[in-house]
N, C-alpha and C positions, 0 to 999 in steps of 0.2 A: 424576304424574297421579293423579288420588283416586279411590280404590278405590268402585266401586260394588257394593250390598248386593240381589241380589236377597230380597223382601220377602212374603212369602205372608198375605193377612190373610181370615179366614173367621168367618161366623157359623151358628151352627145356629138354627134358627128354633124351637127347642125351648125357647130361653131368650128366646124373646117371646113376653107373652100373648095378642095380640091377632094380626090377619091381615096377613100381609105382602105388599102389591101393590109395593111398588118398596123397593130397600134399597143405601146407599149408604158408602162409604168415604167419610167426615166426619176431614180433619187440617188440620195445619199442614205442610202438605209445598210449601209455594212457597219460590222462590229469586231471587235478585236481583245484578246485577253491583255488586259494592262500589268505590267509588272513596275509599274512605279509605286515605290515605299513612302514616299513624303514628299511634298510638292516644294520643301526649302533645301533640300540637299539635290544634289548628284546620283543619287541611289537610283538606279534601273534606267538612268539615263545612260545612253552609248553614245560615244564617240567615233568619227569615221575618222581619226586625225592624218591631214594632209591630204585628202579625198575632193575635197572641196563640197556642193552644195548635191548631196546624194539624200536620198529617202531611206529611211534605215528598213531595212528587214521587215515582214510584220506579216504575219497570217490573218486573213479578211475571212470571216464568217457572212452570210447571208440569213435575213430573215428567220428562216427555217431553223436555223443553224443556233441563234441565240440562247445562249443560257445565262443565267444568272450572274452578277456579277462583271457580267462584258461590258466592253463601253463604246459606243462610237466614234467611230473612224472614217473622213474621209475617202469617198471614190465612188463610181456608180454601179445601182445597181437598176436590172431591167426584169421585169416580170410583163410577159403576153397579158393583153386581156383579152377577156370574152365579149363577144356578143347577146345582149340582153334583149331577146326578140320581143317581148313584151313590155318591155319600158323603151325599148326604143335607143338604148344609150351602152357603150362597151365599160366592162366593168372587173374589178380584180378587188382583192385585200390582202390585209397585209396585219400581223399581229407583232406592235410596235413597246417598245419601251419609254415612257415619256420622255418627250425632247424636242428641238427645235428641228425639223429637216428641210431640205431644201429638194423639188424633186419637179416632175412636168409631164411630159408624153414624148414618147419618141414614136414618128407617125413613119410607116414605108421604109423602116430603116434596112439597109442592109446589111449582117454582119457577115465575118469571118475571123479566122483562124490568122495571130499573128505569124507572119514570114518569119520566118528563122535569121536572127540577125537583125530585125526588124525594130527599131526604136517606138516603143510603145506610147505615143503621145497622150491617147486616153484608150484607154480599155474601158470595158463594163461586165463586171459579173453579170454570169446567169446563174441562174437557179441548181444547174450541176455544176457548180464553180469552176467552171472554165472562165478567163479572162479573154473575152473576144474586142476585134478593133471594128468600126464602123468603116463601111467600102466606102470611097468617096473623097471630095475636098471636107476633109473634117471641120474645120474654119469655118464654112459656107455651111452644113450642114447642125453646128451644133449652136452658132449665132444670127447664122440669120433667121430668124424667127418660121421656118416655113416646114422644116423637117420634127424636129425637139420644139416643142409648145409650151408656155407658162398653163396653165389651168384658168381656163377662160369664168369659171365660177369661183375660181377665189385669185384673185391678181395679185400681183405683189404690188410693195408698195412703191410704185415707181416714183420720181417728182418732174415737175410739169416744164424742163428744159432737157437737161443731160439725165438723168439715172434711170437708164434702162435698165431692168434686172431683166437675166434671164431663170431663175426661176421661182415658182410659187413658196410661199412660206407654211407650213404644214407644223403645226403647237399641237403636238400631242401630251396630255396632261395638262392641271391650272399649279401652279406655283403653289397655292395654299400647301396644295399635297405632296409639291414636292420643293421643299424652301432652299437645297441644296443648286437649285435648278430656277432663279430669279430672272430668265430669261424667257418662262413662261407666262401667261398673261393672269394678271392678279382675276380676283374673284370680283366685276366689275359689281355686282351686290353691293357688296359692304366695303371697297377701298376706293380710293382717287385716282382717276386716271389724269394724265397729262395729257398737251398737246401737240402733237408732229405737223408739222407743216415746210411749205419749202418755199426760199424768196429769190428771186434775183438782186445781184450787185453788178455792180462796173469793175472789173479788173483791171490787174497792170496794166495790161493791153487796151485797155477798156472795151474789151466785148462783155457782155451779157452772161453770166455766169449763176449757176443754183446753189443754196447753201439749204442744207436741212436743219431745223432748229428743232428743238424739245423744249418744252416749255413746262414746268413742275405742276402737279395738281392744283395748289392753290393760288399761283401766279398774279400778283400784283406789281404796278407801276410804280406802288409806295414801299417797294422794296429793293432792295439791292443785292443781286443773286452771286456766285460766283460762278463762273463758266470753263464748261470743257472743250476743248478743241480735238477734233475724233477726225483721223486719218483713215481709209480704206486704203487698200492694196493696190498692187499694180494690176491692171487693165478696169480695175471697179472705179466707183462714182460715188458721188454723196449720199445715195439712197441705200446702199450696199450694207450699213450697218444697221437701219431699221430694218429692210426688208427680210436679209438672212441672217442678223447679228441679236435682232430680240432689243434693240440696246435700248427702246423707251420704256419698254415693262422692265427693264434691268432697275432701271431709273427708278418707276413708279413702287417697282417693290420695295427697293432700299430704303425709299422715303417713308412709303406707309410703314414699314416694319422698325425705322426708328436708327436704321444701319448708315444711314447717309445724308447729308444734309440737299434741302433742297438746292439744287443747281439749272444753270441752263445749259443746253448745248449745243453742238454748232457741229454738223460736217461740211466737210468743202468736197471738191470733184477736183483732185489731185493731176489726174489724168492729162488735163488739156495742158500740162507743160512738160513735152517729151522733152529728149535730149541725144536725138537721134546719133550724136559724135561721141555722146559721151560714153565713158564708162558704165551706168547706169540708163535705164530707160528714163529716171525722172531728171528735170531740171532740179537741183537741191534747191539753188541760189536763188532762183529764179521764184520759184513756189514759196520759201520763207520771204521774199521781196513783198509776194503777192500777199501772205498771212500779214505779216507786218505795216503792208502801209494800206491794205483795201479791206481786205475783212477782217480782224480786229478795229478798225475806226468805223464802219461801217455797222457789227455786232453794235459797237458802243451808243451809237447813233441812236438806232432803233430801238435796244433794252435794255433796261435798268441791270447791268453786269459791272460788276467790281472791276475797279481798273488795276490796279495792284499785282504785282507777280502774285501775291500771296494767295490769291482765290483765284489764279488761274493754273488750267493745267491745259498739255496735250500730252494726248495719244496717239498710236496707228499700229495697223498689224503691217506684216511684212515690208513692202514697200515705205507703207505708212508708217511700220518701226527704224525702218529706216532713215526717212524725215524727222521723226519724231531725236533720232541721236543725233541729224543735222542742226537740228533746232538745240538741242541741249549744249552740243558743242561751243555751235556759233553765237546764238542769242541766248544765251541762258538770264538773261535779264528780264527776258518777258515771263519767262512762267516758273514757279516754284517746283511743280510735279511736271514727272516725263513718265509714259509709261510705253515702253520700247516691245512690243510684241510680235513673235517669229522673225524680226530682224534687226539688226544696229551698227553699226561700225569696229571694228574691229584695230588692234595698235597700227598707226600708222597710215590709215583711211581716212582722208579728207577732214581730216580734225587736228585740233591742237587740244591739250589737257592742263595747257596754266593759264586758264583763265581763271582767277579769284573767285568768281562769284559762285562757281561749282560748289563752292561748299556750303552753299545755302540752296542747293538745289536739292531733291529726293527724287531718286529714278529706280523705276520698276523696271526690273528686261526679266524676260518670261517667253516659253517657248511650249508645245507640246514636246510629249514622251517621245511620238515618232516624227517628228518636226526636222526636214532639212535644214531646216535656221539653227538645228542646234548645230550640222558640221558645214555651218561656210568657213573655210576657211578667212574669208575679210570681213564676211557681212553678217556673221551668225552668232549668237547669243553669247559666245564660252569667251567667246574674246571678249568682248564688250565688258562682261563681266568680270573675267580677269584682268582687264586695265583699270577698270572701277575700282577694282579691289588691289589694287597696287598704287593707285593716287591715293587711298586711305578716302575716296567718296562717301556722300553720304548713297544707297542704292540696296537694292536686297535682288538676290534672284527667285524668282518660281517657276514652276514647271507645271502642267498639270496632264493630264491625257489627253491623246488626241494626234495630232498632226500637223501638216500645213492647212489647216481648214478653218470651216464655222464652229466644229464642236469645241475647240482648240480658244478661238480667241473670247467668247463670250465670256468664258469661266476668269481669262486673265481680265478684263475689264471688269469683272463684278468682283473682282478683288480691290483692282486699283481703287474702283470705287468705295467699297466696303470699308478698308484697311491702310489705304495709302494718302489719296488728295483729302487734303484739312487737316488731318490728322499727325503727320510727321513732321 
């Protein structure tokens, strides 16, 4: 039976400037029965075919509602707090199942009842699982920092240019006790921790740009590492896979437990080359321009990193998986391992498939159970994988629980890592 966490979350209203009439626990705390049988087959995965990019079906539990065996799923949920007249500070809990979440304050919000007809951009469970919509410029309200709040005593892990996150990171459980779950933080006791830090480079453009690095517990200049290149999503930044993605303890476990070799890694902030005409929000062309001739020389510059396709790999979730099959396509001569998560390219999208060297390439495409990436029609997993697997590639698919989310991609990178880069 899985161990539940009681969870204590409080705000002092001394770190809001303005006047507090309602204030609220804003997360990702729902849960959902998974019906997937094996995370290498097709089994309990659905199909929306010819739908295009739709979210499958799925019953959300709350909190309360958790029983055994559920597993987290994207979407928000909102629990009142109280006022603590003697501490001085508003206060709620919550009895959590160990995991990564991602969650903040919603301060003065005003909800309501969606309109009939009404396209529900974001909802948020309450407590009587109603899905209500916030009254309001939702945009304005849920990013710019003045309504929805990160948690001023524990911040995320922002970097010191571009990666704003918007919300606080919440590790409930230590990985020791749950090894299924290497996204939680080792037992700083008795294992190695790495280093996260974040640098500026020059870009194409040459403006001023952040790159987040990971650096391995034992880290030396007399050594020669090999390097991951980690994409976030659309509308995220370089910090987006520390802060909500767990990805240096992913790091740090793998190593200490003997699953992975010491590597270094590298995120970039994908973001700043839209492509406002195009098909897609990102510049493909542009963004692999930028990997290829400013940070890859730039990585190499600063740390001892293998230059070799052979030790190198990239990743990205959605968008980022996206890149991630622009880059496999196009450049497949820079890196050995691709690992294409919640999105890819599909027959006939911006790729060609005879280029020779594909067959010295290994690509991982992977999706959650209830993942839109699995029914795009251009840009969603089934394709990708069905033209893999009709060019006779080298690639494997996985699936695991979860959705278009954080619970979703962490588990495929501790794969890729675990099972996939050095290894194939």
């Amino acid at each position: 039976m899985a161990k539940l966490y009681d969870v204590e979350f409080r705000f002092d209203p001394k770190n809001y400037p303005g006047e507090i009439q309602t204030i609220g626990l804003m997360g990702e705390f729902l849960f959902y029965k998974s019906e997937l049988t094996g995370h290498t087959d097709k089994t309990g995965m659905v199909a929306l075919t010819g739908q295009g990019m739709r979210t499958l079906p799925v019953t959300k539990y709350v909190p309360a509602q958790y029983e055994d065996g559920m597993c987290s799923i994207g979407g928000q949920y909102y629990q009142e707090m109280t006022f603590d007249v003697a501490e001085g500070v508003y206060k709620t809990w919550l009895k959590l199942p160990a995991g990564l979440y991602g969650y903040g304050f919603g301060i003065n919000l005003d909800f309501r009842e969606p309109a009939e007809g009404e396209p529900a951009f974001f909802t948020i469970r309450v407590d009587d699982g109603r899905d209500l919509v916030i009254d309001g410029d939702m945009r304005e309200i849920l990013f710019s920092g003045k309504q929805v709040v990160c948690d001023p005593e524990n911040p995320p892990l922002n970097s010191t240019l571009t990666g704003l996150q918007q919300k606080s990171p919440l590790y409930v459980g230590m990985a020791k006790d749950h090894p299924e779950m290497p996204w939680l933080p080792p037992e700083k006791v008795h294992e190695s921790l790495g280093t996260v830090a974040y640098i500026s480079y020059r870009d194409v453009d040459w403006k001023l740009q952040s790159l987040g690095i990971y650096l391995p517990p034992t880290f030396t200049r007399e050594k020669t590492y090999p390097v991951i290149y980690v994409s976030h999503g659309g509308g995220g930044n370089e910090a987006d896979w520390f802060s909500q993605g767990g990805i240096h303890h992913i790091m740090e476990n793998l190593i200490n437990w003997g699953k992975t070799e010491e590597a270094i890694l590298v995120t970039m902030n994908n973001s700043v080359y839209p492509d406002p005409e195009g098909a897609y929000p990102w510049n493909f062309k542009k963004l692999a321009k930028n990997l290829i001739e400013c940070v890859i020389p730039f990585v190499e510059m600063i740390f001892p990193v293998a230059r070799d396709p052979e030790h190198r790999a990239f990743c990205g979730l959605s968008m980022g998986g996206m890149t991630t099959a622009y880059m496999y396509y196009h450049h497949s001569e820079y890196f050995k391992y691709y690992g294409a998560f919640s999105g890819g390219f599909s027959d006939g999208v911006n790729y060609t498939i005879d280029d020779p060297n594909l067959a010295n390439c290994y690509c991982l495409v992977g999706c959650g159970e209830k993942d839109f990436a699995y029914n795009g029609d251009e840009i969603g997993t089934p394709g990708m994988v069905k033209r893999l697997e009709q060019a006779g590639l080298p690639h494997e698919a996985y699936y695991v629980p979860g959705s278009h989310d954080w619970f979703t991609w962490p588990q495929l990178f501790s794969y890729f890592a675990e099972n996939v880069i050095w290894k194939k």
